[in-house]
N, C-alpha and C positions, 0 to 999 in steps of 0.2 A: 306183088304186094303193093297195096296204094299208098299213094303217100299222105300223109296227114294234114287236115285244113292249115292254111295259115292260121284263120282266125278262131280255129276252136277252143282253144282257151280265153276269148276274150268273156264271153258270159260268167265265166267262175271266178275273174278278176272281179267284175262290174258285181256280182254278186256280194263276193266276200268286202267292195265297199260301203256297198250300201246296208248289210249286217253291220257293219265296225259305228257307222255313223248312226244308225237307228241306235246302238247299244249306247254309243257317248249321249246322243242325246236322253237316253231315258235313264242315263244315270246322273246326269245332270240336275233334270228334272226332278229325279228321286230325293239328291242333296239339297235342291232349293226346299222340298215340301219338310224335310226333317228338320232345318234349320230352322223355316218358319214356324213348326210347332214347335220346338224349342222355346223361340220366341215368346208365340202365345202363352206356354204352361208359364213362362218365368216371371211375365206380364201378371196372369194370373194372380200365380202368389205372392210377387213383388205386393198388389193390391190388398190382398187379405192377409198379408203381415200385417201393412199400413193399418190396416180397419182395425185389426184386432191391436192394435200400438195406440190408436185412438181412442176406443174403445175401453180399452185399460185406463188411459188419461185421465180421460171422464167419471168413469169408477171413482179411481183414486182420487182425485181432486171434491168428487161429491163425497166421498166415504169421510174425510178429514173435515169439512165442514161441517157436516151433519152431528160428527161424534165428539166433536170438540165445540163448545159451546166458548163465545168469543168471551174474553176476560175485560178488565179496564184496561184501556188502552190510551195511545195517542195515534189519531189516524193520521197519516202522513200522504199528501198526492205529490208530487213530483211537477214543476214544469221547466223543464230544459230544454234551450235551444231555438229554434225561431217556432212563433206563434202563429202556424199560417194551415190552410185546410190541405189534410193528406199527412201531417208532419204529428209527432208524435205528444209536440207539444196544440192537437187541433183540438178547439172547440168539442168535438166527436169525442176524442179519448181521454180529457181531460173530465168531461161531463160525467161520463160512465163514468169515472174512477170517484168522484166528488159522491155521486147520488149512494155508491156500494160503502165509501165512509162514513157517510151521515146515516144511512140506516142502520148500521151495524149496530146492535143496543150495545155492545163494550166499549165505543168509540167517546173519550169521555170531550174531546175538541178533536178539527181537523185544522192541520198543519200544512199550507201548500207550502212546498220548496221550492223556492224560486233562483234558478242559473239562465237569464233569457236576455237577449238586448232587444229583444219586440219581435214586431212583425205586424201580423193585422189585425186594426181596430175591429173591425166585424167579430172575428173570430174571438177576441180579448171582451168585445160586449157583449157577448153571447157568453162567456164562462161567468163576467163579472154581473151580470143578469141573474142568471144559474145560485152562482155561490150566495148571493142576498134572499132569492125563493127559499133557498135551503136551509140557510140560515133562520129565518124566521118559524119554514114550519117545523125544524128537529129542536128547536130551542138550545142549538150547541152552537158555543165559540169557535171564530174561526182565527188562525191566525200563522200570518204569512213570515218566511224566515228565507231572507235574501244569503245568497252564496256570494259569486264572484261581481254577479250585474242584475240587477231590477231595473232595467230601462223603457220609455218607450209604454210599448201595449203591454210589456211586463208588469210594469209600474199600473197601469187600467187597472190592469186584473190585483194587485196586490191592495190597491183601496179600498176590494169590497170586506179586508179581514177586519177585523177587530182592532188589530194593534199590529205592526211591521214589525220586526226585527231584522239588524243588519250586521256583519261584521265592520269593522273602522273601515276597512279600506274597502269595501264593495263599492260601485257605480252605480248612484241610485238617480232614477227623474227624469232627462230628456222629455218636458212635457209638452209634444210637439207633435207637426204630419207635415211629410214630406212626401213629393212626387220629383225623384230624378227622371234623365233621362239624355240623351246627346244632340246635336245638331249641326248636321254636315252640309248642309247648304252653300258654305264658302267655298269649302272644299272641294264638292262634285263643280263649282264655277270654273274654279282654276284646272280640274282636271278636264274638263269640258264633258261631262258627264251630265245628261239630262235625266231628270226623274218623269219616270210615264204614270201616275198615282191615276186613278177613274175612281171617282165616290158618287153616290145617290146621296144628295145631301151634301150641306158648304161646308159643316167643320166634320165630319165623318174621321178624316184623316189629321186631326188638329196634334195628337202627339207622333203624327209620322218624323222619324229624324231626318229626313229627305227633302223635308216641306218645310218651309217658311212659316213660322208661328205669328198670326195678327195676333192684334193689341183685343183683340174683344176675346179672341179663344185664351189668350193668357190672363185676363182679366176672368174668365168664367172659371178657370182650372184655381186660380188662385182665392174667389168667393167659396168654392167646394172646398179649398184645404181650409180656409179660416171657420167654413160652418164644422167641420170634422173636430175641429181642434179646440172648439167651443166645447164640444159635447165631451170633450177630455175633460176638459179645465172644469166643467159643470160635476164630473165621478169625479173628480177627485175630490173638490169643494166638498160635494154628499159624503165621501167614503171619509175623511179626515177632518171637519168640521173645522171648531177653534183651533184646533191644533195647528193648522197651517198660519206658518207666519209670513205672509205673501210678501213678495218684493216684487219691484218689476222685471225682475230678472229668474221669478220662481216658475214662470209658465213662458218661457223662450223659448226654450227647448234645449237648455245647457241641461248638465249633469252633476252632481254631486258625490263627492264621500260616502261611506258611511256615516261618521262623526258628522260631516258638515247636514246631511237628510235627516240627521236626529235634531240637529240647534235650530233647522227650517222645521220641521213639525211636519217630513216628510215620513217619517219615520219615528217608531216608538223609544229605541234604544237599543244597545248592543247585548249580542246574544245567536247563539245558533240551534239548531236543532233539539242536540240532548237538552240546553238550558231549560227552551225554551217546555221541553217533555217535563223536565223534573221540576221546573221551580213553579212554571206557571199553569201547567196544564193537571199537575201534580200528578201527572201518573206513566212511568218512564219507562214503563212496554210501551215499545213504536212498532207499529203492523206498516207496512205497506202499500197503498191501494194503487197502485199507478198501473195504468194497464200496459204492459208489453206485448209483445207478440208471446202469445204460450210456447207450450213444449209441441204443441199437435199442429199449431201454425205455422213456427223455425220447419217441424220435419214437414210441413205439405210443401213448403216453397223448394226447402229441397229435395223434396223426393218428384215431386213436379220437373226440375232442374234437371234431376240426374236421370229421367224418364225418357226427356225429350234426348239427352244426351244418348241413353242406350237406345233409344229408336233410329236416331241417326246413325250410327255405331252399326246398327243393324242391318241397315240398309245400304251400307256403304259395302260391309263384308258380304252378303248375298252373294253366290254364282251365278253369272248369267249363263246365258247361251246363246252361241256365236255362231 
């Protein structure tokens, strides 16, 4: 009898590895393709939830407009917080909400609510621009009702109403323009720190904090704040008439009371909101026109949010193969 190769069993080794690993890899394979369709269906209908959540919004919010016809009112816009473009108190969102109150035929005057310590003239000439157009072509009263502060580009925009109201203690006036900023010059000296700045052009860099400010760039910066501040002093003059009882100290850019915005003629007299709905507007249904973000805007940012998060999530959990 013969005896038996050494190596004949080596082929059904080498065989039944490369079975085992051909099997791991196509079950591997198998797991990434099911998870990924997972993925896609839930994608999917994650989506056409949304749509159909949207979708419904719009319905609903045209259904209740349409079938309810608007009554007497007092239209109320809202501006709180800094005055500046992107922010909720901007030129952008303040407009729209002004142009939806003044059209409304129940809107019997619009009310802006003012909680702001300023921000930017641009944006405050462009509402207080706005609210005098509107004014003239709806033939309705406007009139402004300060909360905590009227200050600043607040105060701009509250001259184009009719008449202010304030509580005693609100912060009303700061009628002024400011440009801060810092200046380390001494400091990179003694640190021995050199500034490398390259500009086209001599004052290109005139408010770098690294650079030495000349007397001609601080003289131009400071012709710009006094022409800005002209063109305050001039709305408010238009927006308040006789009523202002000027000192030299009403256009500094200090700030005042309540009480004391009412005895300058910066202001009409004390009063809030409902007063101002029931006694002078006489009609004390208050609608709100202020634009927010909606119910279908809140859900896109986070359904956008929590999108990216499960795509990550996604992607992290995946099977590879090794």
């Amino acid at each position: 009898m013969s005896e038996p190769h050494a190596n004949s069993e080596t082929p059904s080794h080498k065989t039944v590895w490369e079975r085992d690993t051909l099997e791991r890899l196509a079950f591997a394979t198998l797991a990434e393709q099911r998870a990924s369709r997972r993925w896609r269906i839930f994608f999917r209908m994650a989506w056409l939830a949304f749509a159909v959540v949207l979708l419904w919004t719009g319905l609903h919010k045209g259904g209740v407009g349409g079938s309810n016809p608007s009554q007497p009112h007092t239209a109320v816009v809202s501006i709180k917080g800094e005055i500046s473009d992107g922010a909720d108190a901007s030129a952008e969102w303040v407009v729209t909400a002004l142009r939806a109150a003044f059209e409304d035929e129940g809107s019997q005057a619009v009310v802006l609510q003012i909680n702001s310590p300023g921000g930017s003239p641009v944006q405050a000439g462009i509402i207080n621009d706005e609210i005098r157009r509107l004014k003239a072509k709806h033939k309705k009263p406007v009139y402004a009702v300060v909360e905590e502060s009227c200050a600043s580009a607040a105060y701009y925009i509250a001259v184009a109403a009719d008449e202010i109201y304030v509580d005693k203690a609100s912060i009303v006036g700061s009628i002024g323009v400011l440009m801060d900023g810092f200046g380390f010059t001494g400091l990179m000296d003694k640190l021995g720190v050199e500034r490398r700045l390259m500009t086209a052009g001599t004052n290109k860099g005139f408010l770098d904090p690294y650079s030495p400010q000349t007397k001609f760039q601080r003289a131009h910066a400071q012709t710009l704040l006094d022409q800005i501040h002209q063109q305050f002093i001039q709305v408010v003059r238009e927006g308040r008439g006789k009523r202002l009882k000027e000192t030299p100290e009403l256009f500094s850019g200090l700030f005042w009371s309540g009480q004391q915005a009412v005895d300058l003629g910066l202001a009409d007299g004390l009063g809030n909101l409902d007063y101002v709905a029931r006694e002078i507007v006489k009609a004390e249904d208050i609608i709100d026109y202020t634009r927010h973000d909606n119910v279908a805007e809140r859900l896109a940012k986070r359904f956008g949010a929590a999108m990216g998060e499960g795509a990550v999530r996604a992607l992290q959990t995946m099977p590879a193969v090794r």
